[in-house]
DODREN-660832 format. One record per residue (C-alpha): x, y negated, z; residue number from 1; residue in three letters. Coordinates in steps of 0.2 Angstrom, whole numbers, plus 5000, padded with zeros to 4 digits. Layout:
REM residues N
[site [X,Y,Z],NUM,"ALA"]
...
//
This chain:
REM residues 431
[site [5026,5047,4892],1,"UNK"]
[site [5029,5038,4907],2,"UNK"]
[site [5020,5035,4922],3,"UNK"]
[site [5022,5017,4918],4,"UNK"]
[site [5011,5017,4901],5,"UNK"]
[site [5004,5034,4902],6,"UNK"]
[site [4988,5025,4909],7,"UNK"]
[site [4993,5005,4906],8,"UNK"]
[site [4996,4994,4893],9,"UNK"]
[site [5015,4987,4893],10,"UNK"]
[site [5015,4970,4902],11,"UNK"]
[site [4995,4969,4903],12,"UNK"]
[site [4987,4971,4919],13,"UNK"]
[site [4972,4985,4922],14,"UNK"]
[site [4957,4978,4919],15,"UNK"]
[site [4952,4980,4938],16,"UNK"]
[site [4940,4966,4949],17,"UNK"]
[site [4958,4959,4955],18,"UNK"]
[site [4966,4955,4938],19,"UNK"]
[site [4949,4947,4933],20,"UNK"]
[site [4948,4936,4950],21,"UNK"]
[site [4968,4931,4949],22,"UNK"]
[site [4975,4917,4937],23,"UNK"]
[site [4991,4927,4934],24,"UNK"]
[site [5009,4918,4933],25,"UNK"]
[site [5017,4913,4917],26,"UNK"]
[site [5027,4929,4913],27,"UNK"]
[site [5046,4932,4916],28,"UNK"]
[site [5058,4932,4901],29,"UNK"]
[site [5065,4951,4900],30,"UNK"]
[site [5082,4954,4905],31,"UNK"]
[site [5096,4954,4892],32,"UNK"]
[site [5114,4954,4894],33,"UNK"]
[site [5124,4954,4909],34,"UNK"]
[site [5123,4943,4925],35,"UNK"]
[site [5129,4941,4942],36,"UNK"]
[site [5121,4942,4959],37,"UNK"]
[site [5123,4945,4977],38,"UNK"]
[site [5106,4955,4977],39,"UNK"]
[site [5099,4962,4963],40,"UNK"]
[site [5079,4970,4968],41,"UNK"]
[site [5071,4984,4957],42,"UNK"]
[site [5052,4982,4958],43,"UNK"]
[site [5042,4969,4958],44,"UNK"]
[site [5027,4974,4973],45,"UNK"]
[site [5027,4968,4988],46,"UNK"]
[site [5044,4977,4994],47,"UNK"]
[site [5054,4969,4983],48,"UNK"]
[site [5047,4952,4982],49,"UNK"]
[site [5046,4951,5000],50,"UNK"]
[site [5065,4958,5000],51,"UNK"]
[site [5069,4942,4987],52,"UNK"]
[site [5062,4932,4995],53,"UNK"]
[site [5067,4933,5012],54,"UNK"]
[site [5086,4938,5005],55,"UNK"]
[site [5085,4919,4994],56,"UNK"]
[site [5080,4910,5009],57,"UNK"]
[site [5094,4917,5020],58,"UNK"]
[site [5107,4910,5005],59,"UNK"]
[site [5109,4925,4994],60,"UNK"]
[site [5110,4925,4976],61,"UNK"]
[site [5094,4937,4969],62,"UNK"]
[site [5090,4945,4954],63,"UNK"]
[site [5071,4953,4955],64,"UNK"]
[site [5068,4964,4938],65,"UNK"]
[site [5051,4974,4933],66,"UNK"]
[site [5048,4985,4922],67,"UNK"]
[site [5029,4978,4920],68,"UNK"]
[site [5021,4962,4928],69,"UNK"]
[site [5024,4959,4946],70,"UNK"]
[site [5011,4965,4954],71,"UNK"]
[site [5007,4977,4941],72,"UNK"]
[site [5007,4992,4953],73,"UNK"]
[site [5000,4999,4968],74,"UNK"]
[site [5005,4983,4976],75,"UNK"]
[site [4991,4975,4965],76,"UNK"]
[site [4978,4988,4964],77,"UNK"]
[site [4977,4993,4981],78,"UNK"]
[site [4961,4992,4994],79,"UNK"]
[site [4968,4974,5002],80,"UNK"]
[site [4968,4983,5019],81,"UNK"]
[site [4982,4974,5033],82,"UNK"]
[site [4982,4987,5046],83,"UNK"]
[site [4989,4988,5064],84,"UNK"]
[site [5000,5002,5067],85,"UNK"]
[site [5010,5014,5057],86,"UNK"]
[site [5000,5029,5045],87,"UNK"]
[site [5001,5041,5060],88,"UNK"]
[site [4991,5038,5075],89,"UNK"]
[site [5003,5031,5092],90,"UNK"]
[site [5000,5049,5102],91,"UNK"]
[site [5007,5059,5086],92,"UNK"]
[site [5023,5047,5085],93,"UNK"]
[site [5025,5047,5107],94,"UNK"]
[site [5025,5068,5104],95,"UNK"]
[site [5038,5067,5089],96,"UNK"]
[site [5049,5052,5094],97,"UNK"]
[site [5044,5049,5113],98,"UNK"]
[site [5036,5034,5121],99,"UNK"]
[site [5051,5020,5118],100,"UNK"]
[site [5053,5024,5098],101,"UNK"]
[site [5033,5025,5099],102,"UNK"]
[site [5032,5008,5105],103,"UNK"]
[site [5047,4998,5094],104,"UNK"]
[site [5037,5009,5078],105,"UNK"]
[site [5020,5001,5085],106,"UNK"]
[site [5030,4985,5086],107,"UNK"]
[site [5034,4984,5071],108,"UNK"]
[site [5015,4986,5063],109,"UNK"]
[site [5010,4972,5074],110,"UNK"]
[site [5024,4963,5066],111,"UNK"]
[site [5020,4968,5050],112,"UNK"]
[site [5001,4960,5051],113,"UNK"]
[site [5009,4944,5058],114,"UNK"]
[site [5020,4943,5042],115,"UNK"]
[site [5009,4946,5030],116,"UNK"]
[site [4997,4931,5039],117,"UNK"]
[site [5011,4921,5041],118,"UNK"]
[site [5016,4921,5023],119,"UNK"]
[site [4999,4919,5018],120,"UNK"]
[site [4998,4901,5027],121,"UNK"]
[site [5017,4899,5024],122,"UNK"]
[site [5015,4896,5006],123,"UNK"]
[site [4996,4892,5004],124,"UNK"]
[site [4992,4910,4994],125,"UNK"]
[site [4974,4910,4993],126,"UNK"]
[site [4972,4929,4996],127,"UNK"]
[site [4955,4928,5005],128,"UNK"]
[site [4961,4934,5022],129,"UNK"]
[site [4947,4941,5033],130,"UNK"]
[site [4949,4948,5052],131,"UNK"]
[site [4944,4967,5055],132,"UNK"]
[site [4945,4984,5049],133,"UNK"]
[site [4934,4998,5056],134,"UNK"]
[site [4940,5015,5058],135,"UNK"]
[site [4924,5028,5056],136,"UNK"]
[site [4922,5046,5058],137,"UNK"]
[site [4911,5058,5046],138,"UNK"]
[site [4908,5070,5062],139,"UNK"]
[site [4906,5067,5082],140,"UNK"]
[site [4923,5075,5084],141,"UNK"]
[site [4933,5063,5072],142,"UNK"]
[site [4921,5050,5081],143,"UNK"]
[site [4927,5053,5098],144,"UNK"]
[site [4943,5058,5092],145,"UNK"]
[site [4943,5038,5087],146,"UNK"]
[site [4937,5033,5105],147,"UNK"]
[site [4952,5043,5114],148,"UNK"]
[site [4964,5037,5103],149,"UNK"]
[site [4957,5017,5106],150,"UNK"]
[site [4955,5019,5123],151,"UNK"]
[site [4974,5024,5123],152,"UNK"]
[site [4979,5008,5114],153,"UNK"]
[site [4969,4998,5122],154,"UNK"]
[site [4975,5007,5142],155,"UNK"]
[site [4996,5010,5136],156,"UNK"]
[site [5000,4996,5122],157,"UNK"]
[site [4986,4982,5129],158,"UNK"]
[site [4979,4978,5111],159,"UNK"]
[site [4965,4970,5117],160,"UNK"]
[site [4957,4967,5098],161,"UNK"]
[site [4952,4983,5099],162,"UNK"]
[site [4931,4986,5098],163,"UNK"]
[site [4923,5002,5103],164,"UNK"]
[site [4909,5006,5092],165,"UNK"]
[site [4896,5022,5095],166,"UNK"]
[site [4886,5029,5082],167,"UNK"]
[site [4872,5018,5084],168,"UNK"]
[site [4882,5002,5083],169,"UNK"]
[site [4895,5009,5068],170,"UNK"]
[site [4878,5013,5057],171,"UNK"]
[site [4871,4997,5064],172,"UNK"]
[site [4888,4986,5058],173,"UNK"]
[site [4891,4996,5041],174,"UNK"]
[site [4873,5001,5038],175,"UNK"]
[site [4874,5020,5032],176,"UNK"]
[site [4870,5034,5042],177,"UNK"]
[site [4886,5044,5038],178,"UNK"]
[site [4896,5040,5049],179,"UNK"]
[site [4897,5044,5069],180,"UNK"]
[site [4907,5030,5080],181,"UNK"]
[site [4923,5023,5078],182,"UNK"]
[site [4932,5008,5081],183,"UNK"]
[site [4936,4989,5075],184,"UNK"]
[site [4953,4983,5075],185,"UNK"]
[site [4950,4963,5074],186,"UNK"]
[site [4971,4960,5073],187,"UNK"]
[site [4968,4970,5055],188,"UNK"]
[site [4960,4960,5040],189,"UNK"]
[site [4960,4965,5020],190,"UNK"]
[site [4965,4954,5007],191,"UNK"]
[site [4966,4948,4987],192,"UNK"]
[site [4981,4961,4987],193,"UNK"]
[site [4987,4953,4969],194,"UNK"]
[site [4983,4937,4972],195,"UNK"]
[site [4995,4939,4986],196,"UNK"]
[site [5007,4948,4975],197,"UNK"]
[site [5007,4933,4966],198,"UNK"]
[site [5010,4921,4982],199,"UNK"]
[site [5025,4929,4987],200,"UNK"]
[site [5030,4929,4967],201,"UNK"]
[site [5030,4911,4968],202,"UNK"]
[site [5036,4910,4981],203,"UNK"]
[site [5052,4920,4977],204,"UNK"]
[site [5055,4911,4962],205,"UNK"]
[site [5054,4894,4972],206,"UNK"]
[site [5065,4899,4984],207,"UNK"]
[site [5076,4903,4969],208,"UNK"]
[site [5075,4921,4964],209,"UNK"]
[site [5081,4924,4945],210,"UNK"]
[site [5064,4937,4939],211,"UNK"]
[site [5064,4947,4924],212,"UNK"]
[site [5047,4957,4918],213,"UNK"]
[site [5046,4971,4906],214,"UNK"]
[site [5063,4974,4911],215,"UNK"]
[site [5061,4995,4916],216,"UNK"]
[site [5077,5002,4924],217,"UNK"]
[site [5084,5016,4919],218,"UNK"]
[site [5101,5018,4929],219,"UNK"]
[site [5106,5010,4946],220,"UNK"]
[site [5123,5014,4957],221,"UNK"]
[site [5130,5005,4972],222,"UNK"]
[site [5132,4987,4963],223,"UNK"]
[site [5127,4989,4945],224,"UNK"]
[site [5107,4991,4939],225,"UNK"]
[site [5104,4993,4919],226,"UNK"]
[site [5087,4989,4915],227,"UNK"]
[site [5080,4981,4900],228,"UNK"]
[site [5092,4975,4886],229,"UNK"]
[site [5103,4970,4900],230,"UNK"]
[site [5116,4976,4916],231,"UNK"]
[site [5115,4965,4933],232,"UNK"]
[site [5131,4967,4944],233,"UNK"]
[site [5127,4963,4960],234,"UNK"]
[site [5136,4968,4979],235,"UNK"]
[site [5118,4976,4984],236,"UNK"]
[site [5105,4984,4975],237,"UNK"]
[site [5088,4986,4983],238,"UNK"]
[site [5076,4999,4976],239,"UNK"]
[site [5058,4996,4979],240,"UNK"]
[site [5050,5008,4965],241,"UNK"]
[site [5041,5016,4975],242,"UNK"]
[site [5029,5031,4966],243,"UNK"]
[site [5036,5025,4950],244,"UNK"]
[site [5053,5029,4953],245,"UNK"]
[site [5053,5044,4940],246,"UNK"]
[site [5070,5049,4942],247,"UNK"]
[site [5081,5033,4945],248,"UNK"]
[site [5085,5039,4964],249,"UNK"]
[site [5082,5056,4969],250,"UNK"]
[site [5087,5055,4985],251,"UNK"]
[site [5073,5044,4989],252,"UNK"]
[site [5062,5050,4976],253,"UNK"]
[site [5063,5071,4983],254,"UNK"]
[site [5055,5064,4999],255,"UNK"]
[site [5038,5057,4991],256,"UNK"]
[site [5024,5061,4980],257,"UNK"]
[site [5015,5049,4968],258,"UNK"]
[site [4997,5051,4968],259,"UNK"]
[site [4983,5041,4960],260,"UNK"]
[site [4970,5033,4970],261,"UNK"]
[site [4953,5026,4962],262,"UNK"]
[site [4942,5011,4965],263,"UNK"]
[site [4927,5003,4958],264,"UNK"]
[site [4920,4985,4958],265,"UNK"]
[site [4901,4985,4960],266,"UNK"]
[site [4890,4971,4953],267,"UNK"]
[site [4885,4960,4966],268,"UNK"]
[site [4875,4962,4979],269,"UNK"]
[site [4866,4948,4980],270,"UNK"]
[site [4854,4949,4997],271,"UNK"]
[site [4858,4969,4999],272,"UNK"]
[site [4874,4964,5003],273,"UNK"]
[site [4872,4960,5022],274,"UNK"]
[site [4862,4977,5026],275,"UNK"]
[site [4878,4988,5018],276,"UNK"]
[site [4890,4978,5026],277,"UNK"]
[site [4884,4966,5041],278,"UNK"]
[site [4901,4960,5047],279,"UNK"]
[site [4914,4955,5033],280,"UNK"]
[site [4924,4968,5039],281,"UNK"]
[site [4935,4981,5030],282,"UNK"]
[site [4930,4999,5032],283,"UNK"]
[site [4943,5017,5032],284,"UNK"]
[site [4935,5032,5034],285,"UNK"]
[site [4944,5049,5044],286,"UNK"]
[site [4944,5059,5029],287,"UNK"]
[site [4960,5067,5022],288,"UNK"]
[site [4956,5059,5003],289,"UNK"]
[site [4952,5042,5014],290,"UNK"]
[site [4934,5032,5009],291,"UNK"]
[site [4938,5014,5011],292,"UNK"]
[site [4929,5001,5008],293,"UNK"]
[site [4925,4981,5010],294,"UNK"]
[site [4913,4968,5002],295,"UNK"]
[site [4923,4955,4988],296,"UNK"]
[site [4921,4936,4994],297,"UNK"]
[site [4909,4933,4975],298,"UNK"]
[site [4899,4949,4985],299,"UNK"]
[site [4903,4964,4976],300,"UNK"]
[site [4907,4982,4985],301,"UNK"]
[site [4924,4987,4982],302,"UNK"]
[site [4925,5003,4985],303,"UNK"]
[site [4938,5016,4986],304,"UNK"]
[site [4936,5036,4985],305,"UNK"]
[site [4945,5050,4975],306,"UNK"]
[site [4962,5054,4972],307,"UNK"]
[site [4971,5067,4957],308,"UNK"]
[site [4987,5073,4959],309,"UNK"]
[site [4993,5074,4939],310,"UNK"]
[site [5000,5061,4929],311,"UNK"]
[site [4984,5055,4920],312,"UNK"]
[site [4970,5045,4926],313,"UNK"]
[site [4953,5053,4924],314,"UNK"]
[site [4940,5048,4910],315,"UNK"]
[site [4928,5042,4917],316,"UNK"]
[site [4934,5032,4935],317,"UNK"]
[site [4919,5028,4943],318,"UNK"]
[site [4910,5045,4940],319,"UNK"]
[site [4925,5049,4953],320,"UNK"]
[site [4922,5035,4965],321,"UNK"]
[site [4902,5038,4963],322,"UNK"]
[site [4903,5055,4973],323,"UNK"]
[site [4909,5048,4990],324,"UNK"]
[site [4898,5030,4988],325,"UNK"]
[site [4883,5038,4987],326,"UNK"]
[site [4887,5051,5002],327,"UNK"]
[site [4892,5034,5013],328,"UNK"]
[site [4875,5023,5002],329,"UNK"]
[site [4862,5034,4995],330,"UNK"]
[site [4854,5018,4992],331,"UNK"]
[site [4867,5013,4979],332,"UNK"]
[site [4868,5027,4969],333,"UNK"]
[site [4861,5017,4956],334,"UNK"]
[site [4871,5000,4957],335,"UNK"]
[site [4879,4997,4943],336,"UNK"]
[site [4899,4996,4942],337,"UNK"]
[site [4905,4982,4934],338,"UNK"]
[site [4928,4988,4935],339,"UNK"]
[site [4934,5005,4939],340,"UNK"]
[site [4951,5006,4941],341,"UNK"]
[site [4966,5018,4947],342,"UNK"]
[site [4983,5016,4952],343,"UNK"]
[site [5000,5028,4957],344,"UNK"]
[site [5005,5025,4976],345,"UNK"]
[site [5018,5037,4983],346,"UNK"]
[site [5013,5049,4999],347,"UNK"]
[site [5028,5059,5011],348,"UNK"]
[site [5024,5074,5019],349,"UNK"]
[site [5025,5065,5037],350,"UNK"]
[site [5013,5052,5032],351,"UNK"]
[site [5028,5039,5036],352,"UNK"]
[site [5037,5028,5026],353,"UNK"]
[site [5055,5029,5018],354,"UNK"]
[site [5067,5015,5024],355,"UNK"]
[site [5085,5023,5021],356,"UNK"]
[site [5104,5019,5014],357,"UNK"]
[site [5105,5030,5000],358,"UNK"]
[site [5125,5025,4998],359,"UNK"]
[site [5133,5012,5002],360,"UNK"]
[site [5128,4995,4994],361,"UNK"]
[site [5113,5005,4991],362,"UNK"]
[site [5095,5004,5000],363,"UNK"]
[site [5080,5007,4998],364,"UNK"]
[site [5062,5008,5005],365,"UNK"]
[site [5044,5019,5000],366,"UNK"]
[site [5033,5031,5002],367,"UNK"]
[site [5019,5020,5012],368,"UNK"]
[site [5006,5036,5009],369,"UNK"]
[site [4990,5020,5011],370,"UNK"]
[site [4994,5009,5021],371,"UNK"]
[site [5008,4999,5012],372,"UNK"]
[site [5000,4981,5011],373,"UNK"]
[site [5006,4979,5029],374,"UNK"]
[site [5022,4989,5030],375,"UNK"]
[site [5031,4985,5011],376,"UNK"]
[site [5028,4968,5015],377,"UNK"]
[site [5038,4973,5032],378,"UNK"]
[site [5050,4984,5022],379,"UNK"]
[site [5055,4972,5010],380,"UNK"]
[site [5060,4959,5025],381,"UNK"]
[site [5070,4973,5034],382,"UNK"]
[site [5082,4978,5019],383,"UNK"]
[site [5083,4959,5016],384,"UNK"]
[site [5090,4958,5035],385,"UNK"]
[site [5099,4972,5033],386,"UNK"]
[site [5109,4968,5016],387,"UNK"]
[site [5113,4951,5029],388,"UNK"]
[site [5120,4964,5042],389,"UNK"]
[site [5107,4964,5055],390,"UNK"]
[site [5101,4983,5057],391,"UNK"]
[site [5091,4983,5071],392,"UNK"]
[site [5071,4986,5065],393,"UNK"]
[site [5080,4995,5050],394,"UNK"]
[site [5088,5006,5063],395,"UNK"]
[site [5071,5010,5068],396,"UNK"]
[site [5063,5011,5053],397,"UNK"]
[site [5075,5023,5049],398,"UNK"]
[site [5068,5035,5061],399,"UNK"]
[site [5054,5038,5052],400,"UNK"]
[site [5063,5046,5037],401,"UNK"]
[site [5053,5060,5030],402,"UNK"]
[site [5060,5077,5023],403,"UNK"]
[site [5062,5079,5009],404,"UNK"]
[site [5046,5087,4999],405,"UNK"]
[site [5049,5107,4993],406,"UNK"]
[site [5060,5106,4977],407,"UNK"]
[site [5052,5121,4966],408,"UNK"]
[site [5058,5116,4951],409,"UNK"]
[site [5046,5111,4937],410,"UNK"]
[site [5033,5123,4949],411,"UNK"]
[site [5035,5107,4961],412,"UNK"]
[site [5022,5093,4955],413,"UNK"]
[site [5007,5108,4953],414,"UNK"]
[site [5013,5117,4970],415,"UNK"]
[site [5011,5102,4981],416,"UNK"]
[site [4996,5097,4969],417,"UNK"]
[site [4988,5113,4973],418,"UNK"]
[site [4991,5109,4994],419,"UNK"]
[site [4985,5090,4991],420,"UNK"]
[site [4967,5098,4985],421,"UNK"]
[site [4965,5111,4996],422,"UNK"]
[site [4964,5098,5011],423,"UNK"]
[site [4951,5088,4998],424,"UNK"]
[site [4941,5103,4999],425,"UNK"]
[site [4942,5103,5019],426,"UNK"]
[site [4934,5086,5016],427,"UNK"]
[site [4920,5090,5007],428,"UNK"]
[site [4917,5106,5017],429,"UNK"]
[site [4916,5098,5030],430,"UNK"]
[site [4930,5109,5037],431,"UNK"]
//
């Protein structure tokens, strides 16, 4: 079975806190025959809609097609964090690229924040915007590790939003006393994520965008994309599948790895709610299987823990995302959850994301590894400028490429499963 159905209904969104908090758009006739087009988009997140739509308001001709809902995926499922930055930390990327690609690839995460604001108040999406994400460490060495790599921003890339934080004043602002000291990036902020799935939806479609839902693809090549009942012929084809590629383009698909990624909707709050979180903040922990979470504007925890690395969603969700809640809030361990749901992003081995020319006529961007709402959102705009012949940030982008992940054969998904939970078990060691 699928990735697509194996833990979804067909054309039914998952019956997460988002879907029940997001009037969804009228739905998109499926694709059938042929049609023409200058651009035609394979997946309907935030890369390609973002790639649509920024392609239709330069003139083209775009055809966007889905194989569920727009939205349905990772794009609307996901913890609603905007970061700063790229995945990796800026001294990593000065050692691997040196200080001039280190600054254009920090560059571009600023930029990447500023479009997804931009589009926000652009086209009047009410995706709850608030400033702030807090980075926290589990121990005094990831805590200070936090400080020297803030103090760095704040000294070599002057990113004044930046707020140190000690141990007192982090248990003080996110009221547990897990966590040692950090930082709060006030230029960061978390989002509705499908409710701005949906914006940009719109938005695409206004701006002309021909969309096509339940439309799966099953075979694309430099300007032809069969999905559906129907073939587009189009000069470029854009692929924006991201962990649910499942063998349309290898090349792109050998350098990532879908996982799944749990989170859970408590009830509200009520009062309780200002001593867990007393600024409306985001919050990202510093452990390998990330804890992040934030409180919903109706005042519910969302909250984010647990990953798998098979193709089937566990049983019983928030049993998962219990574990890490109540090691960060003993005091909600019994809170009731009213939506547990999971979704399948796609991680590289670098942590960086996929922005490359498979062949020519051919692009195609991924692999986001967690911090996607910010960068896909980017992505999709730089393929869109790069199908229009302006290669410069997809020239930088491009740098980032990963290698591909070990091939192994049919030993390949439970070989790098097996190395995905080893580093869990660091986690919970304490290692």
């Amino acid at each position: 079975m699928s990735l697509l159905t194996i833990n979804d209904k067909a054309g039914r969104y998952p019956a997460s806190w988002y879907a029940a908090t997001a009037e969804p758009l009228a739905p998109f006739p499926e694709l059938r025959g042929e049609v023409r087009a200058d651009i035609a988009v394979v997946g309907g997140g935030f890369t390609g809609l973002s790639a649509a739509l920024h392609a239709a308001q330069k003139g083209y001709d775009v055809v966007l097609v889905d194989a569920q809902r727009v939205g349905f995926g990772a794009s609307g499922r996901n913890g609603g964090q905007v970061g700063t930055g790229q995945r990796l930390d800026q001294p990593t990327l000065e050692a691997r690229y040196g200080d001039e690609t280190a600054r254009a690839l920090w560059g571009l995460g600023l930029a990447a924040v500023t479009l997804v604001k931009d589009l926000i108040t652009r086209h009047g999406i009410e995706a709850y915007w608030r400033d702030g994400i807090a980075h926290a460490g589990h121990t005094k060495a990831e805590g200070d590790a936090i400080r020297r790599e803030t103090e760095h921003l704040i000294s070599a890339y002057d990113h004044p939003a930046l707020e140190l934080l000690d141990q007192g004043q982090m248990r003080a602002v996110i009221g547990s006393n897990a966590l040692y000291g950090g930082a709060i990036d006030r230029m960061a902020g978390h989002i509705h994520p499908l409710r701005f799935a949906f914006g940009l939806a719109a938005a695409a479609r206004d701006a002309g965008v021909r969309i096509f839902e339940q439309s799966q693809a099953h075979h694309v090549a430099p300007g032809q994309v069969r999905a559906g009942r129907g073939r587009i012929q189009a000069d470029s084809v854009i692929i924006a599948g991201n962990g649910y590629l499942a063998g349309l383009e290898r090349a792109t698909e050998a350098r990532f790895m879908p996982i799944n990624n749990y989170i859970i909707a408590t009830e509200p709050l009520g009062p309780r709610a200002a001593d867990i979180l007393r600024q409306d903040i985001a919050v990202a922990d510093s452990r390998f299987v990330v804890n992040y979470w934030r409180l919903s504007h109706d005042g519910r925890l969302l909250f984010g823990g647990g990953e798998s690395y098979g193709r089937r969603f566990p049983a019983d969700i928030a049993a998962v995302v219990r574990k890490p809640l109540r090691t960060i809030y003993p005091q909600l361990a019994d809170v009731r959850v009213d939506y547990a749901w999971g979704g399948t992003l796609a991680i590289t081995r670098s942590r960086l994301p996929i922005v490359h020319r498979p062949a020519p006529g051919l692009w195609a961007a991924g692999g986001y590894s967690g911090h996607g709402v910010a960068l896909a959102t980017l992505a999709g705009q730089v393929l869109a400028e790069a199908v229009d012949g302006d290669l410069a940030r997809f020239d930088t982008m491009r740098l980032m490429r990963p290698g591909p992940l070990p091939a192994l054969g049919p030993l390949r998904t439970p070989v790098l499963a097996l190395a995905m939970m080893w580093y869990a078990l660091r986690d919970r060691l304490g290692v």
